[in-house]
MINU-476943 format. One record per residue (C-alpha): x, y, z. Coordinates in steps of 0.1 Angstrom, whole numbers. Last residue first. Layout:
MINU-476943
+-------+-------+-------+
|     x |     y |     z |
+-------+-------+-------+
|     X |     Y |     Z |
...
+-------+-------+-------+
This chain:
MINU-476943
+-------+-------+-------+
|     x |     y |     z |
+-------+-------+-------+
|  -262 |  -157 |    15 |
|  -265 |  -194 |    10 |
|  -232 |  -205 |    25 |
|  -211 |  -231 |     3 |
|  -177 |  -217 |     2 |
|  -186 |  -197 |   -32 |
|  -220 |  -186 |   -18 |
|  -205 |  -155 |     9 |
|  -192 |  -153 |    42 |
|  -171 |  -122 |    49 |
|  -144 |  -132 |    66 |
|  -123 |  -103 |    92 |
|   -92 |   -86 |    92 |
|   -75 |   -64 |   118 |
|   -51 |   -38 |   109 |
|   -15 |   -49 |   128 |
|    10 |   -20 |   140 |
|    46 |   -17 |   140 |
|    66 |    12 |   158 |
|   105 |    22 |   160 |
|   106 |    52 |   183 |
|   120 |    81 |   165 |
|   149 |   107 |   184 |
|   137 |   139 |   175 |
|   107 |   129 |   157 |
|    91 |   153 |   131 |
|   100 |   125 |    98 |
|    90 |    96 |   122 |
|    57 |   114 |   130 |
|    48 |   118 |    94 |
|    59 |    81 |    85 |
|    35 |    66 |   112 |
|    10 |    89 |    98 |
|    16 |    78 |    66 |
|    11 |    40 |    75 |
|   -20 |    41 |    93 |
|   -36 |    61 |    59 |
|   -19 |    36 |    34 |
|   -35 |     4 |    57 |
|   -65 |    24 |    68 |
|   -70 |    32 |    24 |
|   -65 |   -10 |    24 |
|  -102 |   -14 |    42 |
|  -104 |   -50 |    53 |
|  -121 |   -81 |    45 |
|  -114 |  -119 |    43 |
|  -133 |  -132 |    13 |
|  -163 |  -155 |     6 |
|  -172 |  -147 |   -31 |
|  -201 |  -145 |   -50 |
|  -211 |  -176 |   -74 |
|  -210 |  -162 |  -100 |
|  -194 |  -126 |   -89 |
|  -207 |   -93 |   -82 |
|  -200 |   -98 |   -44 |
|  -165 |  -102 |   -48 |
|  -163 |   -70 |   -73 |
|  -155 |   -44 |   -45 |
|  -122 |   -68 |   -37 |
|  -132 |   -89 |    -2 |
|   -88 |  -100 |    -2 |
|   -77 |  -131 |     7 |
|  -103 |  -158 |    -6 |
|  -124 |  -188 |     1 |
|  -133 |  -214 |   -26 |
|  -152 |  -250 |   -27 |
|  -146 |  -272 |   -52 |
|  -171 |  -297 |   -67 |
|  -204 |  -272 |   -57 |
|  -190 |  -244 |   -46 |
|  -181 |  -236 |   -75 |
|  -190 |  -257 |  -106 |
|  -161 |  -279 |  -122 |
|  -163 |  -278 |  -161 |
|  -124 |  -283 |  -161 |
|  -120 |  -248 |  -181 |
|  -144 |  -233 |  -160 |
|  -126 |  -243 |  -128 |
|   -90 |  -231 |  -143 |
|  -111 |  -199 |  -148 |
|  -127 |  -196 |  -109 |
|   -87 |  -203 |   -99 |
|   -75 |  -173 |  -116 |
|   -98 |  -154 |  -104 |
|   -88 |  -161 |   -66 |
|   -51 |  -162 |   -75 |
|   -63 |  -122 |   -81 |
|   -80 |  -120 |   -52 |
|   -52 |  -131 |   -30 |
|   -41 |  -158 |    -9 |
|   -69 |  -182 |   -21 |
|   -78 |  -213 |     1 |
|   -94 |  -239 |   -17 |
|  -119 |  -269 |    -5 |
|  -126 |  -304 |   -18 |
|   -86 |  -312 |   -28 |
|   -83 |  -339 |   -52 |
|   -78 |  -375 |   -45 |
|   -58 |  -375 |   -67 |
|   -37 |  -348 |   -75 |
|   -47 |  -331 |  -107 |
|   -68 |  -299 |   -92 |
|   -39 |  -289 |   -73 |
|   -19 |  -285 |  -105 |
|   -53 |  -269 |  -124 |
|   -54 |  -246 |   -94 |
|   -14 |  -237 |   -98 |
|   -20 |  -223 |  -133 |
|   -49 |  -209 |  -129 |
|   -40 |  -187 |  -101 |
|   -10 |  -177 |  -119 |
|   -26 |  -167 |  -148 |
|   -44 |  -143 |  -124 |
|   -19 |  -133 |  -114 |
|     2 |  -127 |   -76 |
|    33 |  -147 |   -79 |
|    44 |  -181 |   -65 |
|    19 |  -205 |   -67 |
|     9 |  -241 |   -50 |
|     3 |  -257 |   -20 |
|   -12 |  -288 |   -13 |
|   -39 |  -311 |    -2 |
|   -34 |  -304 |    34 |
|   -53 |  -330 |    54 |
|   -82 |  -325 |    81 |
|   -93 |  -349 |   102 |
|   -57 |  -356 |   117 |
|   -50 |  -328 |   124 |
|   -73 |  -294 |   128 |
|   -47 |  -272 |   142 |
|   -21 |  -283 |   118 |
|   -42 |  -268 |    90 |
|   -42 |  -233 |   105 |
|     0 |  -239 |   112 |
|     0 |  -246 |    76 |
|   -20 |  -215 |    63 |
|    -9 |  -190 |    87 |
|    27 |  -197 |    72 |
|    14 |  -196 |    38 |
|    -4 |  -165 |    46 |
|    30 |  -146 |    66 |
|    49 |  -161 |    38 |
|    30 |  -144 |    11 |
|    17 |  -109 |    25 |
|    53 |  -104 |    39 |
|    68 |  -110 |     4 |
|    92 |  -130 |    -7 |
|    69 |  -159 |    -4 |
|    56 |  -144 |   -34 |
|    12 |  -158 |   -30 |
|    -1 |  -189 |   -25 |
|   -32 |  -208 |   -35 |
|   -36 |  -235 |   -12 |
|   -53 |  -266 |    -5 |
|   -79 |  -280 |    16 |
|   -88 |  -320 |    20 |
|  -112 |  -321 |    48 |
|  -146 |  -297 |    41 |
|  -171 |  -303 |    60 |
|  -186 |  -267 |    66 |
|  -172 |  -260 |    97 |
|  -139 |  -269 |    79 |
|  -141 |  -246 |    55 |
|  -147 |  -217 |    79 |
|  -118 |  -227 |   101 |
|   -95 |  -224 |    66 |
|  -113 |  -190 |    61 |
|  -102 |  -179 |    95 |
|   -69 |  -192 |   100 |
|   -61 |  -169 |    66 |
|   -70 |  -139 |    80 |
|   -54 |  -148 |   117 |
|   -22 |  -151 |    94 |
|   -25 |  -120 |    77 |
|   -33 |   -97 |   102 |
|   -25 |   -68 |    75 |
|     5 |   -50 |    76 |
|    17 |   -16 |    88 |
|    57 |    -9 |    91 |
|    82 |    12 |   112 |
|   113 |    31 |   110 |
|   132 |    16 |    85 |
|   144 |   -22 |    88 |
|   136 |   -49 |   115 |
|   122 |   -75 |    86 |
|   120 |   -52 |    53 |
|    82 |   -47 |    51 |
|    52 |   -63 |    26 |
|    18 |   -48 |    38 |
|    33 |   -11 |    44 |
|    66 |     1 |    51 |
|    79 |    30 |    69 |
|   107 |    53 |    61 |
|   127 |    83 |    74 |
|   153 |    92 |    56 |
|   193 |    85 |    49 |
|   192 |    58 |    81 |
|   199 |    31 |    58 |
|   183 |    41 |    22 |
|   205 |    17 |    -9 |
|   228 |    -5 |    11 |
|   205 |    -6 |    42 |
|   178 |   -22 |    17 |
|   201 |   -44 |    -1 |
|   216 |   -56 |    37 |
|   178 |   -59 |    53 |
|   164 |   -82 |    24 |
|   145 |   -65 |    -2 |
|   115 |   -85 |   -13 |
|    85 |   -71 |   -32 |
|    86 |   -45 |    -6 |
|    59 |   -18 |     3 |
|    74 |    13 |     4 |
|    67 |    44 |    22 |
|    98 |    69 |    21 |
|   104 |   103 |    36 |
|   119 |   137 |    33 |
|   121 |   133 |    -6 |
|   155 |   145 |   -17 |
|   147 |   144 |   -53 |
|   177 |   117 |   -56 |
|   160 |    99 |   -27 |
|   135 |    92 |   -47 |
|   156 |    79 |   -79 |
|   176 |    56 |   -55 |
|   146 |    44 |   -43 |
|   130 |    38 |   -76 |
|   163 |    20 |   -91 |
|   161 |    -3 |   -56 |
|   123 |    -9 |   -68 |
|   133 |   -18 |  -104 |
|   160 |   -42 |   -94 |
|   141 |   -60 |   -71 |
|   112 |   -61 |   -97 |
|    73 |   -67 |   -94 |
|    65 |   -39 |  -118 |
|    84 |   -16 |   -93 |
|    59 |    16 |   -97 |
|    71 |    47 |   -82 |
|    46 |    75 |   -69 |
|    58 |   110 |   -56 |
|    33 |   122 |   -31 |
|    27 |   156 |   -15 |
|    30 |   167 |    20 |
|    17 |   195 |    38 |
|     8 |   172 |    70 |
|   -30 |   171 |    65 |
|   -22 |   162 |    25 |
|     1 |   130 |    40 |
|   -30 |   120 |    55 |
|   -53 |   119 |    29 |
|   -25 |   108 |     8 |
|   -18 |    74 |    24 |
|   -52 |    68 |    24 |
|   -58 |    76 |   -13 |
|   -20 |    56 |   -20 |
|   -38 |    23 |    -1 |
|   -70 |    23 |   -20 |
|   -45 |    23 |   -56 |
|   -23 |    -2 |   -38 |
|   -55 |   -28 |   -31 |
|   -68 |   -20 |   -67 |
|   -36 |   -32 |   -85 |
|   -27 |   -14 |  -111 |
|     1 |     2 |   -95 |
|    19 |   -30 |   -92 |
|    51 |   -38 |   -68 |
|    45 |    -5 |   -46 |
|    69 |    28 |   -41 |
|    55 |    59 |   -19 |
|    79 |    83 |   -19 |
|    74 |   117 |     0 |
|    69 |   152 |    -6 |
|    70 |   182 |    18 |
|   108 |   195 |     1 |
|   127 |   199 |    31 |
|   168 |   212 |    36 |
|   151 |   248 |    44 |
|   165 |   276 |    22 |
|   169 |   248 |    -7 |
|   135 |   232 |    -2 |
|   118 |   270 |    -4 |
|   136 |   276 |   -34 |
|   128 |   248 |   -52 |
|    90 |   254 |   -42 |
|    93 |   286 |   -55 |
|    64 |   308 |   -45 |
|    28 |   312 |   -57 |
|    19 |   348 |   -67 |
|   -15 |   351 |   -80 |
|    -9 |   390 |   -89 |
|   -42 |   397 |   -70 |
|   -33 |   375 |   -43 |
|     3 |   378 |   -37 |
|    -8 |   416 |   -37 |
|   -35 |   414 |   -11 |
|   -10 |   384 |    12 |
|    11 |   417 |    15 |
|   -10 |   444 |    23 |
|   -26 |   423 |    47 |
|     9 |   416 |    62 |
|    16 |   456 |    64 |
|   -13 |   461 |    80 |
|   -13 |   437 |   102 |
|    18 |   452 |   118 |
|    48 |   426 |   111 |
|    68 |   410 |   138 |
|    85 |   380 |   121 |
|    72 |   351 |   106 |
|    40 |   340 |    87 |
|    55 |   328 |    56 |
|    40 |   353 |    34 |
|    48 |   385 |    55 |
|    78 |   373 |    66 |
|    87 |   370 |    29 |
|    65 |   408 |    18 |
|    94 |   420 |    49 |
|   125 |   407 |    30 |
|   114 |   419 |    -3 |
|   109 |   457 |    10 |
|    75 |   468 |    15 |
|    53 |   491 |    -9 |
|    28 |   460 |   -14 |
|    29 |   462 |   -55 |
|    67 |   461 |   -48 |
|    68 |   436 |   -24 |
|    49 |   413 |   -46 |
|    67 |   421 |   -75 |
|    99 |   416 |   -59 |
|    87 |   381 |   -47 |
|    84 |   370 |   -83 |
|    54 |   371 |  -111 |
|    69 |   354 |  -142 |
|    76 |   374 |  -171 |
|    52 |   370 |  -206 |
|    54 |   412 |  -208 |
|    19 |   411 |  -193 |
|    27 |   394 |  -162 |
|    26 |   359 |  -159 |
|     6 |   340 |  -132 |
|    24 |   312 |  -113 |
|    16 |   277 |  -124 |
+-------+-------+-------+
């Protein structure tokens, strides 16, 4: 907050110019760094903004110059880790560019995240990154269009806003079903994610065509789940687990469907890896904590918010922006809960 003076009144630009001995127009070049000003006079200046601890109104600032250096940054679940990594990278380099963050939480909701966008764009943020928990193109056009510059990250609108960073989901997933089946394994199944969701039908998609790959020695067992819980994951693994012949092997899509599936397992009395094997979406920092440890496809989600900010920042300075979308890599890490022994 800007420091009082002693009769409880807040400290304005007057004040400044008058403890300076400029006029109010001159201590504002002086404090935004325009005009032709002797450095004398701008020392002056920036002395008495300092000693009275003058900071100056943002409102004012966004009113004289149509910008208010903050941006929206709307995700499905605030608590979960991966969006919590992502909004640090985002803000790392959203702080570089001036910019500060407004965060909107969606709770998995269509309605909730158009309500967020609308509320964002009521505070006149000069950009948007949202990751979606579904929007088609019409809904999202309908509520942002072309009004500001946004970029999505891990779940995008197809072909909307002005660009989009997501994970190489499908190689992630071809990669833990490959590891499986070097280890033996022929009757896999799935965990799945929203299909709504970029994250969900891009790992279900990778899933299947992974599987196809490895006909007619390898057979799908199934696929099951539609949200991203825990309870989910239990759910759906004790469905899987009631075919017959069960499935030997289990792909997770995410961490959480991951836990999820470890409960349904102690419920059933089934050990891990040794009646069902599991690999997972997602290396969270407590995969390696675990009993038995899991095998998980690994990536840094702070390059993910970080990758997608910049993209945002240069869309908001472009003249004429240049639509880009851009792939982080992925990679497994082996661990004991797909049967290796590190």
């Amino acid at each position: 907050m800007r420091n009082r003076l002693r009769n409880g009144r807040t400290v304005t630009l007057a004040d400044v110019a008058k403890r300076a001995g400029v006029s109010a127009s001159t201590a504002s070049r002086a404090l935004n760094g325009r005009g032709e000003l002797s450095e004398r006079t701008r020392a002056a200046v920036l002395e008495a903004a300092r000693s009275l601890q003058f900071q100056p109104s943002q409102l004012a600032r966004s009113l004289r110059t149509s910008t208010t250096h903050t941006v929206g940054f709307v995700v499905p679940d605030v608590s979960s880790p991966f969006y919590a990594a992502a909004l640090k990278g985002a803000q790392s380099a959203l702080h570089e560019s001036g910019y500060r963050v407004l965060l909107m939480d969606c709770e998995q909701s269509a309605e909730r995240e158009i309500e967020a966008l609308g509320t964002l764009l009521a505070h006149r943020v000069d950009g948007l990154l949202v990751s979606t928990v579904g929007l088609d193109r019409d809904r999202f056009d309908s509520v942002v269009g072309r009004r500001v510059p946004c970029v999505f990250f891990d779940s995008a609108v197809d072909g909307g806003g002005d660009g989009s960073v997501v994970l190489d989901n499908r190689r992630g997933i071809a990669l833990l079903v490959d590891h499986l089946v070097e280890h033996g394994h022929r009757r896999i199944a799935l965990l799945s994610g929203s299909p709504a969701e970029t994250s969900g039908f891009e790992r279900r998609g990778g899933f299947v065509e992974a599987m196809r790959r490895h006909e007619p020695g390898v057979t799908l067992s199934g696929i099951e789940g539609e949200r991203w819980s825990l309870a989910e994951g239990r759910e759906a693994t004790l469905r899987l687990l009631a075919a017959d012949p069960p499935p030997t092997a289990l792909v997770a899509a995410s961490v959480e469907l991951a836990l999820g599936a470890l409960l349904a397992c102690r419920e059933r009395g089934l050990a891990i890896p040794g009646d069902l094997a599991l690999a997972t979406f997602d290396d969270a920092y407590f995969a390696e904590l675990l009993e038995p440890s899991l095998t998980a496809v690994a990536y840094d989600p702070a390059d993910v918010g970080h990758a997608a900010a910049a993209l945002l920042v240069e869309a908001i300075h472009a003249e004429e922006p240049v639509r880009r979308d851009v792939s982080i890599p992925v990679r497994v890490i082996a661990r004991r809960s797909c049967g290796c022994r590190t």
